[in-house]
Biotite code that builds the C-alpha atoms (Angstrom):
import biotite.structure as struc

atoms = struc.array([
    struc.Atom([-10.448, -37.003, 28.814], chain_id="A", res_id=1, res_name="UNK", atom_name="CA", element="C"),
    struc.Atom([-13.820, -38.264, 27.898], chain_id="A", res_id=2, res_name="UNK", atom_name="CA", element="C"),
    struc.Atom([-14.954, -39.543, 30.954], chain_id="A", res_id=3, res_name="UNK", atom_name="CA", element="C"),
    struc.Atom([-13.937, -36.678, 32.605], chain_id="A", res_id=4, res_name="UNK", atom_name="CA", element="C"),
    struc.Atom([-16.373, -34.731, 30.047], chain_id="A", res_id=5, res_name="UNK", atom_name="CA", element="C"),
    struc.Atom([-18.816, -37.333, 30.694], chain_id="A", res_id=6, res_name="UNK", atom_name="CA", element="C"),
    struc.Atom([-18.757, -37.338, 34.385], chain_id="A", res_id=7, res_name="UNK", atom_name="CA", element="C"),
    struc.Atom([-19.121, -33.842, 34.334], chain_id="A", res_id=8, res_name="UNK", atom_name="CA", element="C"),
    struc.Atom([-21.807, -33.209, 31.681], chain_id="A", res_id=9, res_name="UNK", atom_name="CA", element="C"),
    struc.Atom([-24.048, -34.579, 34.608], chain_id="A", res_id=10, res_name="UNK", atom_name="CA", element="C"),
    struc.Atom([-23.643, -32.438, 36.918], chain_id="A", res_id=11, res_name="UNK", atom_name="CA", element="C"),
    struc.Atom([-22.903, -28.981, 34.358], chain_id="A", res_id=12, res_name="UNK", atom_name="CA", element="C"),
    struc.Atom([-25.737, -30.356, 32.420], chain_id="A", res_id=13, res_name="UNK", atom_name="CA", element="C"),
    struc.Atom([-27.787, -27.024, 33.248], chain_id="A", res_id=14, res_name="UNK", atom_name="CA", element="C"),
    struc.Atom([-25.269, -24.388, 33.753], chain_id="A", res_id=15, res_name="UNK", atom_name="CA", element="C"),
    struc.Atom([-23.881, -21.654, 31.292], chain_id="A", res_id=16, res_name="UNK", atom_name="CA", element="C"),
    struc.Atom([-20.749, -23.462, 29.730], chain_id="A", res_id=17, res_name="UNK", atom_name="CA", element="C"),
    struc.Atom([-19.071, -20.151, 29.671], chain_id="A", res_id=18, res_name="UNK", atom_name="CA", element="C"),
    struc.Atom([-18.451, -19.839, 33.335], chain_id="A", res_id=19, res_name="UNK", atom_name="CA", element="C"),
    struc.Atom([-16.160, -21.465, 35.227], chain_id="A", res_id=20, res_name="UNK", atom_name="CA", element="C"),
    struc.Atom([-17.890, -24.814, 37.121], chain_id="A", res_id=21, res_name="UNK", atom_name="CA", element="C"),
    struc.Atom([-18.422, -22.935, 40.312], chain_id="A", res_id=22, res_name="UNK", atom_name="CA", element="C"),
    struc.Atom([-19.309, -19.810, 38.880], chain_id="A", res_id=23, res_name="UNK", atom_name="CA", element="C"),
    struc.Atom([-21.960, -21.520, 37.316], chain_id="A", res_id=24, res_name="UNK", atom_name="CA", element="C"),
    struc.Atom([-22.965, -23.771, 39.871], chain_id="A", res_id=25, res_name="UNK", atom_name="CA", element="C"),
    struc.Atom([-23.530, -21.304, 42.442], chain_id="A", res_id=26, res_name="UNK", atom_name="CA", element="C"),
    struc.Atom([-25.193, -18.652, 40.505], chain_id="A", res_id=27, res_name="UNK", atom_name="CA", element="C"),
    struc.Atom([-27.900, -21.507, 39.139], chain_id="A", res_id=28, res_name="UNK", atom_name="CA", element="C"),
    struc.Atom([-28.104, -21.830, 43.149], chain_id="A", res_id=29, res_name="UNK", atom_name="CA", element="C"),
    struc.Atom([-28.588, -18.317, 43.619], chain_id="A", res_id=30, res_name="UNK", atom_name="CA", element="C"),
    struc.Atom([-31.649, -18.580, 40.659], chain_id="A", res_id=31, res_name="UNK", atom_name="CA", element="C"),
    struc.Atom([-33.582, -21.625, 41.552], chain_id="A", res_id=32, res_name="UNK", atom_name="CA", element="C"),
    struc.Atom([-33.119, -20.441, 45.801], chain_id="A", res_id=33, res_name="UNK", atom_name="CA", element="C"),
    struc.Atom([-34.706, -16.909, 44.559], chain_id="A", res_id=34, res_name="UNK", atom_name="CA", element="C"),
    struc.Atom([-37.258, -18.700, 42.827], chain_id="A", res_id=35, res_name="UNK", atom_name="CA", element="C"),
    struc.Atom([-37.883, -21.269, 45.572], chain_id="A", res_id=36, res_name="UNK", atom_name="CA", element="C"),
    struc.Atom([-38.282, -18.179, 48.522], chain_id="A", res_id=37, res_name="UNK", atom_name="CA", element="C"),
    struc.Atom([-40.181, -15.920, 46.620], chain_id="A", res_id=38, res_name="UNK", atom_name="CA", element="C"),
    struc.Atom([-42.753, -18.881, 46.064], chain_id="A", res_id=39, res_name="UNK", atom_name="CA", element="C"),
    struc.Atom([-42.464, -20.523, 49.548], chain_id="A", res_id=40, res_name="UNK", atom_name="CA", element="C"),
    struc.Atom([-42.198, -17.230, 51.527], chain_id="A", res_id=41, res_name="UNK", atom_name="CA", element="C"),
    struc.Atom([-44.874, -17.699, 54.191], chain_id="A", res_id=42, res_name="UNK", atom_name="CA", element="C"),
    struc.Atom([-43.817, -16.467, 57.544], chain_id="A", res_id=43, res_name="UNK", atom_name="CA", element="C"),
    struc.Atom([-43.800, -18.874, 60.023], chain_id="A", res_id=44, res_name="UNK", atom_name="CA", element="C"),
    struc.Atom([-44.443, -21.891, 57.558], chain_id="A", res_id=45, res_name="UNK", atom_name="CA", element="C"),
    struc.Atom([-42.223, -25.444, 59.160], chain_id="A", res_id=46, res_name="UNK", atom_name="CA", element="C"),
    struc.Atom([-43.522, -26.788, 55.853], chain_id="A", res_id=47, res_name="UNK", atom_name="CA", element="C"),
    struc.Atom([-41.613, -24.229, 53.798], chain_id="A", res_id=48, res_name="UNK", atom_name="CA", element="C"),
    struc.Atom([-38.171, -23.930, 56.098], chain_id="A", res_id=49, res_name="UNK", atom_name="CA", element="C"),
    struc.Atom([-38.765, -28.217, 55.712], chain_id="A", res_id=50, res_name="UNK", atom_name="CA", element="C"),
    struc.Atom([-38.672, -27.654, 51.893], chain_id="A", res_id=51, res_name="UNK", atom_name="CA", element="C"),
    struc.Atom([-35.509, -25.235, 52.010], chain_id="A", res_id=52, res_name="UNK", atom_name="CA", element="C"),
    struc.Atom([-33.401, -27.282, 54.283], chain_id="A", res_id=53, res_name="UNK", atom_name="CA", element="C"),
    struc.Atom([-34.164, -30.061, 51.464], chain_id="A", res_id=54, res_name="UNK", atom_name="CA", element="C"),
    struc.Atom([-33.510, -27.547, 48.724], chain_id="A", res_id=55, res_name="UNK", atom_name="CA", element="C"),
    struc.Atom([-30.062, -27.032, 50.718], chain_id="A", res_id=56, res_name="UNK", atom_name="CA", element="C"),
    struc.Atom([-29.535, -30.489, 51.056], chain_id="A", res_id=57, res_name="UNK", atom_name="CA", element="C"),
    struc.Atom([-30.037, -31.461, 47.580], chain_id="A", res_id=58, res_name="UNK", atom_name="CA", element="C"),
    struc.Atom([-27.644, -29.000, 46.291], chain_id="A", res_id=59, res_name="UNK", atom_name="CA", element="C"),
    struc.Atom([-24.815, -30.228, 49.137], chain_id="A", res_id=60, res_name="UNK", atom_name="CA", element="C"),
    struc.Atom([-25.384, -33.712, 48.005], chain_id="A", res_id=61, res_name="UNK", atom_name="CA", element="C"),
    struc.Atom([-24.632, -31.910, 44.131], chain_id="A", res_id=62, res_name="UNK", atom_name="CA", element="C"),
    struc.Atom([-21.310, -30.939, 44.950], chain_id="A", res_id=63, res_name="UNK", atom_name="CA", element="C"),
    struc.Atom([-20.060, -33.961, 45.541], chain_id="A", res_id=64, res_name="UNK", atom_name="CA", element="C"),
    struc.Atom([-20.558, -34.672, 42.155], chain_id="A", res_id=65, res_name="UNK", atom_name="CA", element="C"),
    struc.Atom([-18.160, -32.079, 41.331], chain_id="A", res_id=66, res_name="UNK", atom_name="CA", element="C"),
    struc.Atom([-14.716, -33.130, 40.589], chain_id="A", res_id=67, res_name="UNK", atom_name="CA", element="C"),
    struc.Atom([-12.231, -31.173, 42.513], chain_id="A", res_id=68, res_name="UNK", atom_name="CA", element="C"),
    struc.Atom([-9.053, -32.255, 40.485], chain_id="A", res_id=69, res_name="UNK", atom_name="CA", element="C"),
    struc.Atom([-10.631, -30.501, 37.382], chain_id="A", res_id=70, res_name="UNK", atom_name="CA", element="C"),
    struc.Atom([-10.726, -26.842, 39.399], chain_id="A", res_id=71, res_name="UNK", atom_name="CA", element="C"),
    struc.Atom([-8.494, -24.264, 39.524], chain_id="A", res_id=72, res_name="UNK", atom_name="CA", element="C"),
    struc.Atom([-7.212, -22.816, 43.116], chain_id="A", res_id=73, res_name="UNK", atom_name="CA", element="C"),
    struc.Atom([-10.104, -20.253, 42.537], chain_id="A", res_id=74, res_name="UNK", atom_name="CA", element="C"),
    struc.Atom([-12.923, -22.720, 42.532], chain_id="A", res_id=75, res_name="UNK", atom_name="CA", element="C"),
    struc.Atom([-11.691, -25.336, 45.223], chain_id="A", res_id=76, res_name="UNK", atom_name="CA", element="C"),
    struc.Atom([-11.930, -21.983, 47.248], chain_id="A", res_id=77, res_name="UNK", atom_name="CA", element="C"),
    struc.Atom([-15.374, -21.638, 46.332], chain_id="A", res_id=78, res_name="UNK", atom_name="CA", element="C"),
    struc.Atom([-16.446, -24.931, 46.539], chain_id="A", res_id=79, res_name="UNK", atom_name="CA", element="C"),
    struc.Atom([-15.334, -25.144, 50.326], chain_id="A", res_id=80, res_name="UNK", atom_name="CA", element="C"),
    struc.Atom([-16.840, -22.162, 50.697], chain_id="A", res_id=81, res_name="UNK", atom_name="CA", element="C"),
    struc.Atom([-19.996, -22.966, 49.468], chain_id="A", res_id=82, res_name="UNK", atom_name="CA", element="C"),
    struc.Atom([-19.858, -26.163, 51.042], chain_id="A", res_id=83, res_name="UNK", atom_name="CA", element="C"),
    struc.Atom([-19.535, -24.271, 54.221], chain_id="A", res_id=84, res_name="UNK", atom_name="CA", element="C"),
    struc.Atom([-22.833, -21.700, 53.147], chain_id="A", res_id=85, res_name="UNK", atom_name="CA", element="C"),
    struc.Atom([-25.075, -25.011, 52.371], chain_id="A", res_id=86, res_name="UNK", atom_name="CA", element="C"),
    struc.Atom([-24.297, -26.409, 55.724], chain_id="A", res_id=87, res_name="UNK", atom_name="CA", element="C"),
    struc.Atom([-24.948, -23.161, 57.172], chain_id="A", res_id=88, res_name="UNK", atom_name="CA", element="C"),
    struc.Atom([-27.979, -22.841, 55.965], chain_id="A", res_id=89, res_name="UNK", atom_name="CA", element="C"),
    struc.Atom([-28.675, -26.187, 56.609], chain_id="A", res_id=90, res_name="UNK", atom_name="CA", element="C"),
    struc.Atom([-28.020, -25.635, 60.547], chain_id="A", res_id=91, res_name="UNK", atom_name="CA", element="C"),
    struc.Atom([-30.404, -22.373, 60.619], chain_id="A", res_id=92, res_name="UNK", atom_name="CA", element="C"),
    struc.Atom([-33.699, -24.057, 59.049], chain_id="A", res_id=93, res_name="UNK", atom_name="CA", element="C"),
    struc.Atom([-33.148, -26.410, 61.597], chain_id="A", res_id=94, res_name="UNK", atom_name="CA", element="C"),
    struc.Atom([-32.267, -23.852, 64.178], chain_id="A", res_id=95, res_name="UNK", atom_name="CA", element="C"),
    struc.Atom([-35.560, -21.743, 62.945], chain_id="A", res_id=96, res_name="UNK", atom_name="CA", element="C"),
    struc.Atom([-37.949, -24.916, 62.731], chain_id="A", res_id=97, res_name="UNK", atom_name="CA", element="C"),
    struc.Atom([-36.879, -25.805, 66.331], chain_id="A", res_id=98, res_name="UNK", atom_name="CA", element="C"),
    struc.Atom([-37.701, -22.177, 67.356], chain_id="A", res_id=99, res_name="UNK", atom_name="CA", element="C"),
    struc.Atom([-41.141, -22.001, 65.461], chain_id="A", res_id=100, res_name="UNK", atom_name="CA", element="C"),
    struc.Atom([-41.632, -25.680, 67.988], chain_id="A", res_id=101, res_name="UNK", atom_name="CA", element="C"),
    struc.Atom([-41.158, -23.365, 71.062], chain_id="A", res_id=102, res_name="UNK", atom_name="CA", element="C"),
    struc.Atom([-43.295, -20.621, 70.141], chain_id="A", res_id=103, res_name="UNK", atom_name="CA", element="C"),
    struc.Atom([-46.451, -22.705, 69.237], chain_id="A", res_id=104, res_name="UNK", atom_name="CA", element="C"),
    struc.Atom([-47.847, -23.103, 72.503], chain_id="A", res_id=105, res_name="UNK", atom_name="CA", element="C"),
    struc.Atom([-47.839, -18.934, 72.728], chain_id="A", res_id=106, res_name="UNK", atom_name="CA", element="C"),
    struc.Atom([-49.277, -18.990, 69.064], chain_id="A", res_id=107, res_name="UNK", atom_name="CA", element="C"),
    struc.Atom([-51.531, -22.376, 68.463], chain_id="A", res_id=108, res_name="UNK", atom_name="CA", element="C"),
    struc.Atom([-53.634, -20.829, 65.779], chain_id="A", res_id=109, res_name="UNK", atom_name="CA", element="C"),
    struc.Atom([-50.447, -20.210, 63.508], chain_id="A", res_id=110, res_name="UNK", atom_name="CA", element="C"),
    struc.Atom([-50.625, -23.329, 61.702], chain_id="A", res_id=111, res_name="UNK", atom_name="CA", element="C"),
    struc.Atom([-54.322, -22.831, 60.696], chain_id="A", res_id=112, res_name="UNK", atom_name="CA", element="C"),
    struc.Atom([-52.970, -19.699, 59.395], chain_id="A", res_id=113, res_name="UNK", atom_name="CA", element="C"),
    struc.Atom([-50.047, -20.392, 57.782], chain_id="A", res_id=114, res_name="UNK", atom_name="CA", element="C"),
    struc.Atom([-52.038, -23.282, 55.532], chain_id="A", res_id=115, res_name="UNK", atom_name="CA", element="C"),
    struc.Atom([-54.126, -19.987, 54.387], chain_id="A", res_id=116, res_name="UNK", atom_name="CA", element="C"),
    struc.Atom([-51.568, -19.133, 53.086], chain_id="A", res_id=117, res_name="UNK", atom_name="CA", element="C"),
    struc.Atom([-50.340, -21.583, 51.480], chain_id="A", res_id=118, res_name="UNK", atom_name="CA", element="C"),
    struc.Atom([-52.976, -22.401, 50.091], chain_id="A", res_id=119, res_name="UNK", atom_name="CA", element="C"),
    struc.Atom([-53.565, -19.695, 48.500], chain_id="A", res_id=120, res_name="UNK", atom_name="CA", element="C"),
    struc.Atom([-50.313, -19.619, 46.942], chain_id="A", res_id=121, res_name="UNK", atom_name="CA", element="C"),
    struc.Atom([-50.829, -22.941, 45.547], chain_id="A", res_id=122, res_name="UNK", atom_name="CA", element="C"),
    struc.Atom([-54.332, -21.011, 43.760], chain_id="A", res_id=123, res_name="UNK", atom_name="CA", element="C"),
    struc.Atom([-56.667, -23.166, 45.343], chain_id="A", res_id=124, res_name="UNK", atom_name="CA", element="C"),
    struc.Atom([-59.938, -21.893, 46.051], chain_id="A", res_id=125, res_name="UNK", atom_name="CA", element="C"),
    struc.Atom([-61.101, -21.821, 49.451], chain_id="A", res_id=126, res_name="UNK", atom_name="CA", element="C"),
    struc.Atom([-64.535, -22.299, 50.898], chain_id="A", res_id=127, res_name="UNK", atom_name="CA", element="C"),
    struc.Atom([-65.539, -19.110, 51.833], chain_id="A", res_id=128, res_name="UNK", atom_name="CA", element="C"),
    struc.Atom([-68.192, -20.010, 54.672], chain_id="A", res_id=129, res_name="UNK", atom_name="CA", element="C"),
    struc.Atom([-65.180, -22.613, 55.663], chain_id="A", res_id=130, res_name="UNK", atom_name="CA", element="C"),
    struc.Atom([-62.429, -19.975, 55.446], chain_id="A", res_id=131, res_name="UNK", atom_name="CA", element="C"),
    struc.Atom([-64.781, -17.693, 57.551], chain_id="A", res_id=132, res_name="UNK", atom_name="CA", element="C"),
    struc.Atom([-65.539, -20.078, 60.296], chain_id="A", res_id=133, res_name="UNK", atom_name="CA", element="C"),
    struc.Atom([-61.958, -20.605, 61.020], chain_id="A", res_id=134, res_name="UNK", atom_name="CA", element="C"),
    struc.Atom([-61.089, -17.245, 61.332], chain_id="A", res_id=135, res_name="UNK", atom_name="CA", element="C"),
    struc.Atom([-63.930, -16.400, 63.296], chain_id="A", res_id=136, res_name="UNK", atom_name="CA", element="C"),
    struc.Atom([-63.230, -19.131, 65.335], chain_id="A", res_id=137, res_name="UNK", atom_name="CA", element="C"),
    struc.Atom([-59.288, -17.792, 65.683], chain_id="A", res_id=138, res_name="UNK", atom_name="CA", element="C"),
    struc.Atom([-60.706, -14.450, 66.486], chain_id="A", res_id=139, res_name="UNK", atom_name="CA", element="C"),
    struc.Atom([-61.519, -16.015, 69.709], chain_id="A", res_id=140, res_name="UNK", atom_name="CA", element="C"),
    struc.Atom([-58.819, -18.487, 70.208], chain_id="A", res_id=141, res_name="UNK", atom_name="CA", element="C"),
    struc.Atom([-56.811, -15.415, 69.901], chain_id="A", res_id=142, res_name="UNK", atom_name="CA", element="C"),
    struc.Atom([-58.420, -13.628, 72.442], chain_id="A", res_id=143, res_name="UNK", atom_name="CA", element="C"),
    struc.Atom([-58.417, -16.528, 74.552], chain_id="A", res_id=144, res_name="UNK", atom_name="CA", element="C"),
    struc.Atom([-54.603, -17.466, 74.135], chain_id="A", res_id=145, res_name="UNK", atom_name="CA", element="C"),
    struc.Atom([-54.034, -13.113, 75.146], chain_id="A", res_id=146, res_name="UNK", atom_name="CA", element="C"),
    struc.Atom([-55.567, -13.398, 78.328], chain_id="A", res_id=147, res_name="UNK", atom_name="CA", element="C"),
    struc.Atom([-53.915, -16.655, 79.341], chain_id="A", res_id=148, res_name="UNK", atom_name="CA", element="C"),
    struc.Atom([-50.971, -15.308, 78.268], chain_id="A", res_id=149, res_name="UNK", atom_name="CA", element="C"),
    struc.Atom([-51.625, -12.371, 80.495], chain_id="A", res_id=150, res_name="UNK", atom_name="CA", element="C"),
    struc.Atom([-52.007, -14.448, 83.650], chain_id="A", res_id=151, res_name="UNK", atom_name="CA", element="C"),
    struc.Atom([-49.137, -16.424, 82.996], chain_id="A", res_id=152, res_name="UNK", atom_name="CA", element="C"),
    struc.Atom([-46.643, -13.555, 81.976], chain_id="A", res_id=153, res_name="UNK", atom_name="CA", element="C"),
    struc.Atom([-44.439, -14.009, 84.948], chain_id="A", res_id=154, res_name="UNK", atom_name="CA", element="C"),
    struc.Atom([-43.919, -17.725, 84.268], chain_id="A", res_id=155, res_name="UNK", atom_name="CA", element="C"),
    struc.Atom([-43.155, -17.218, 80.502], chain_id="A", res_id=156, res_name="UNK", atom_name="CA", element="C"),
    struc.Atom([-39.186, -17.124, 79.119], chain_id="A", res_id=157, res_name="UNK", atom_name="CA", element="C"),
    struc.Atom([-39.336, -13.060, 77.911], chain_id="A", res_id=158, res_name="UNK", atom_name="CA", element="C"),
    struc.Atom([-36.989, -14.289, 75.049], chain_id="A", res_id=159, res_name="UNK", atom_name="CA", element="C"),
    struc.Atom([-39.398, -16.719, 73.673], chain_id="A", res_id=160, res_name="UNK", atom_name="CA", element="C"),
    struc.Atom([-42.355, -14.534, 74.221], chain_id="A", res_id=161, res_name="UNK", atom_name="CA", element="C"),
    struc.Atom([-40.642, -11.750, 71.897], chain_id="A", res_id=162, res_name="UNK", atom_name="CA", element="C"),
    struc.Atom([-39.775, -14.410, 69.176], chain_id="A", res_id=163, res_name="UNK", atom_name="CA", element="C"),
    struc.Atom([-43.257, -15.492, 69.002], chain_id="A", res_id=164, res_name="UNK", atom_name="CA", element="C"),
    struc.Atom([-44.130, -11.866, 69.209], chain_id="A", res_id=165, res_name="UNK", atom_name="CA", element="C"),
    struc.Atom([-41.737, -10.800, 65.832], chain_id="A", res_id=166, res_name="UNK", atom_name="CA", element="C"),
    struc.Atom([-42.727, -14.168, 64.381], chain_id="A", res_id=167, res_name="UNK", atom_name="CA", element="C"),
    struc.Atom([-46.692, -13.142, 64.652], chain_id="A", res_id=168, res_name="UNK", atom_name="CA", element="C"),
    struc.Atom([-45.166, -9.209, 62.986], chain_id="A", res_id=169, res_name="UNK", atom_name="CA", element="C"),
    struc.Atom([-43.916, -10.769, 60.245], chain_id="A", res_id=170, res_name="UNK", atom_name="CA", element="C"),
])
């Protein structure tokens, strides 16, 4: 009975003690992936799907420190079925990080863009004459990338043109 405690205590370590083990487990997922999104929310960002198909990962790889003998019917349920959500998840970062790959020759200033952003969640102060040059500079590799586009309409997949287009809305 102790080393079951024991076993356990490392992976409940941080979870309310009242709640049953999955109960517990997946609302301290729900908390530190709300936390983790409304930090890491810029649109368009590989960097930040990257870091939530690790978050996802990480907390996979934590369930299989959960003991499934110790359960009850109602929490092997939920731990397949929250096995099933992580690799879900999983599957669509990569599935969105794939698409923001196709859409970055119709958008090849979102990067510079997106590390704005970033960085200014991160509270860094930028340059401003640096900051100011680059988006002067996107101003007219904007404008440049438009009529391009234009010429080349007929050639482009429409489906990949309108995700880069509600991408670029977001």
């Amino acid at each position: 009975m102790i080393a079951i405690l024991l076993t356990m205590c490392a992976v409940v370590q941080d979870l309310d003690p009242t709640l049953p083990t999955m109960t517990a487990l997946i609302e301290r997922y729900q908390a530190d992936l709300g936390s983790l999104e409304r930090f890491d929310d810029a649109p368009m960002s590989a960097g930040a799907l990257a870091r939530r198909g690790d978050f996802h990962q990480a907390w996979l790889d934590r369930l299989d420190d959960v003991r499934v003998d110790d359960l009850d019917v109602d929490g092997r349920i939920d731990l397949v079925l929250f096995r099933n959500h992580l690799g879900f998840r999983i599957d669509e970062d990569r599935d969105e990080i794939r698409r923001l790959e196709e859409i970055r020759d119709l958008a090849p200033f979102v990067p510079e863009l997106v590390e704005v952003l970033e960085a200014r969640r991160r509270l860094e102060t930028p340059d401003p004459r640096e900051t100011a040059a680059m988006l002067d500079g996107l101003g007219s590799e904007v404008a440049d990338d438009t009529a391009s586009l234009a010429k080349a309409e007929a050639e482009r997949d429409r489906n990949l043109a309108r995700r880069a287009s509600l991408g670029l809305d977001r």
